[in-house]
C-alpha positions, -999 to 999 in steps of 0.1 A, spaced: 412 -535 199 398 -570 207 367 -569 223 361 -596 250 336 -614 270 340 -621 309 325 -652 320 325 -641 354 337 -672 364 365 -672 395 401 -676 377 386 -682 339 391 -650 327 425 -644 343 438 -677 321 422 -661 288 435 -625 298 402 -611 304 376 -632 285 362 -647 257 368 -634 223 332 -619 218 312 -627 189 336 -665 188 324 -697 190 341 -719 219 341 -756 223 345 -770 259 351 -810 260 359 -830 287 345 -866 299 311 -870 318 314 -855 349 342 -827 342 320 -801 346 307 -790 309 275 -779 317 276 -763 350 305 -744 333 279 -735 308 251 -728 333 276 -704 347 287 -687 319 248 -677 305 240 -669 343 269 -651 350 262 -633 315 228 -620 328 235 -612 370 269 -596 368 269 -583 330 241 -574 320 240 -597 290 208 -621 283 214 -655 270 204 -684 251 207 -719 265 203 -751 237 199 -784 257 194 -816 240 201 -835 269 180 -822 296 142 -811 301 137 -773 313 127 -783 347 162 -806 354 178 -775 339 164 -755 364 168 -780 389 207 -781 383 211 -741 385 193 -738 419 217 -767 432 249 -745 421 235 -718 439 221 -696 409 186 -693 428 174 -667 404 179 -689 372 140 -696 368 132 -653 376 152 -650 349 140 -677 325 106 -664 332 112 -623 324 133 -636 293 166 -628 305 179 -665 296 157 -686 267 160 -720 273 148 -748 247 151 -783 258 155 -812 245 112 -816 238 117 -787 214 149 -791 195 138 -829 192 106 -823 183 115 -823 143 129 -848 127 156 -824 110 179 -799 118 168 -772 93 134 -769 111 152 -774 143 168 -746 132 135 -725 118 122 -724 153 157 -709 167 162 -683 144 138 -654 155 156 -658 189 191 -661 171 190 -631 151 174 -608 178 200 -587 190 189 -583 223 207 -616 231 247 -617 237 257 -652 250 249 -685 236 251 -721 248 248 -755 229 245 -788 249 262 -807 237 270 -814 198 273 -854 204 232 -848 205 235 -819 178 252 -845 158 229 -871 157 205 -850 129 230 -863 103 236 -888 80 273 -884 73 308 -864 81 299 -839 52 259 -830 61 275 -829 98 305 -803 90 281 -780 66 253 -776 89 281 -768 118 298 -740 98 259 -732 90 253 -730 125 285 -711 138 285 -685 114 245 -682 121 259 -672 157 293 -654 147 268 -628 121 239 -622 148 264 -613 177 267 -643 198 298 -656 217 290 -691 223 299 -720 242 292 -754 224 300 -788 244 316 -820 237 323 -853 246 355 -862 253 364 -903 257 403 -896 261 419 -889 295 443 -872 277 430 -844 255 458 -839 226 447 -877 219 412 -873 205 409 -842 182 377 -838 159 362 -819 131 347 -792 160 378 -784 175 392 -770 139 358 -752 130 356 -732 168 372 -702 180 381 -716 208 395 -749 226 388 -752 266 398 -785 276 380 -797 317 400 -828 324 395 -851 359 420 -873 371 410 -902 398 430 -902 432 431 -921 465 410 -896 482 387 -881 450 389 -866 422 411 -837 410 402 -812 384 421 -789 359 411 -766 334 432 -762 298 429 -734 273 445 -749 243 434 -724 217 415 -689 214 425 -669 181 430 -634 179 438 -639 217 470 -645 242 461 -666 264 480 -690 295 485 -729 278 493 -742 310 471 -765 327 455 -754 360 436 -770 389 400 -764 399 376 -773 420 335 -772 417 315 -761 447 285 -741 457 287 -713 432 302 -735 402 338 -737 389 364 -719 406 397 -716 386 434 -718 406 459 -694 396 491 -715 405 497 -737 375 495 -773 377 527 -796 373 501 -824 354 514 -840 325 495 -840 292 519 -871 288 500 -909 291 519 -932 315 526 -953 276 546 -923 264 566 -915 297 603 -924 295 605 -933 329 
């Protein structure tokens, strides 16, 4: 029996049949302003008010404060109650940039990462992870490093990524064969906005819905639609029509 992970979040875990694989490592990509980290935010927030689970949030983006900043603005007004009883961990981007390396980047996470009383990880984002090394090889040892580091102590993770394509199935990289996990958050321009869909493209040891659904992102987060979308993974270059 697979043990899973809800995210809590509206529609989410009806698409992965009830959750996250727990103790898996999950990478969400998506382009700036599909809705990576508020996802994330979510998910460690969600982990501690409706589950009972406390979390760990890695930011190499943002300082605690705009961190904080962005939760209240969702709606997730007790996000700094719970930073401050130890419910969620936070380290920003002052601590994990503080060193110049990511093995003592590492040193200071690991009395936090192999204390049990933690279940849900976040890492934001691995374009800023990435930046520690030199070359493809130093990048993909200290990744496996890292991901089994979460997969040994218990944690199911979300780590993000940048995504330049539109279309998804056009840009894969070295983190989307060493995750669990593949959710894809993909925004289309229209006359009138913007609109939104969510794609699940891999979870092992897991059935889960491939097809591509809308959603939206209001005053609570990311809201998931149950009726599948009819967009194309296809580019306008490789329709027939």
């Amino acid at each position: 029996m697979i043990e899973l992970t809800k995210t809590g979040i509206d529609g989410l875990d009806d698409i992965l049949n009830g959750g996250i694989v727990k103790d898996s490592t999950t990478l969400i990509s998506g382009n700036p302003g599909a809705g990576k980290s508020i996802l994330c935010l979510q998910y460690i927030y969600n982990g501690v008010e409706m589950f009972d689970e406390k979390g760990i949030y890695l930011t190499f983006e943002e300082n605690e404060s705009d961190l904080r900043e962005a939760a209240e603005s969702l709606g997730f007004d007790k996000w700094a109650e719970f930073v401050e009883n130890g419910d969620i961990k936070v380290y920003d981007k002052q601590v994990l940039l503080r060193e110049n390396d990511f093995s003592s980047s590492l040193d200071i996470l690991l009395d936090d990462l192999e204390d049990d009383q933690y279940d849900r990880l976040v890492l934001d984002s691995l374009a800023m992870f990435e930046l520690f090394f030199e070359n493809e090889r130093e990048k993909r040892t200290y990744l496996l490093k890292f991901t089994d580091i979460l997969r040994e102590n218990g944690l199911t993770s979300l780590l993000t990524n940048e995504q330049g394509a539109v279309f998804p199935d056009t840009e894969i990289g070295l983190a989307n064969y060493l995750t669990d996990g593949n959710i894809y958050l993909i925004q289309t321009p229209t006359d009138s906005g913007v609109n939104r869909y969510v794609w699940v493209a891999k979870m092992r040891k897991q059935n889960i819905e491939t097809d591509i659904y809308p959603m939206e992102i209001d005053w609570g987060g990311l809201k998931v639609h149950q009726n599948a979308s009819a967009f194309s993974m296809m580019s306008d270059e490789d329709s027939p029509l």
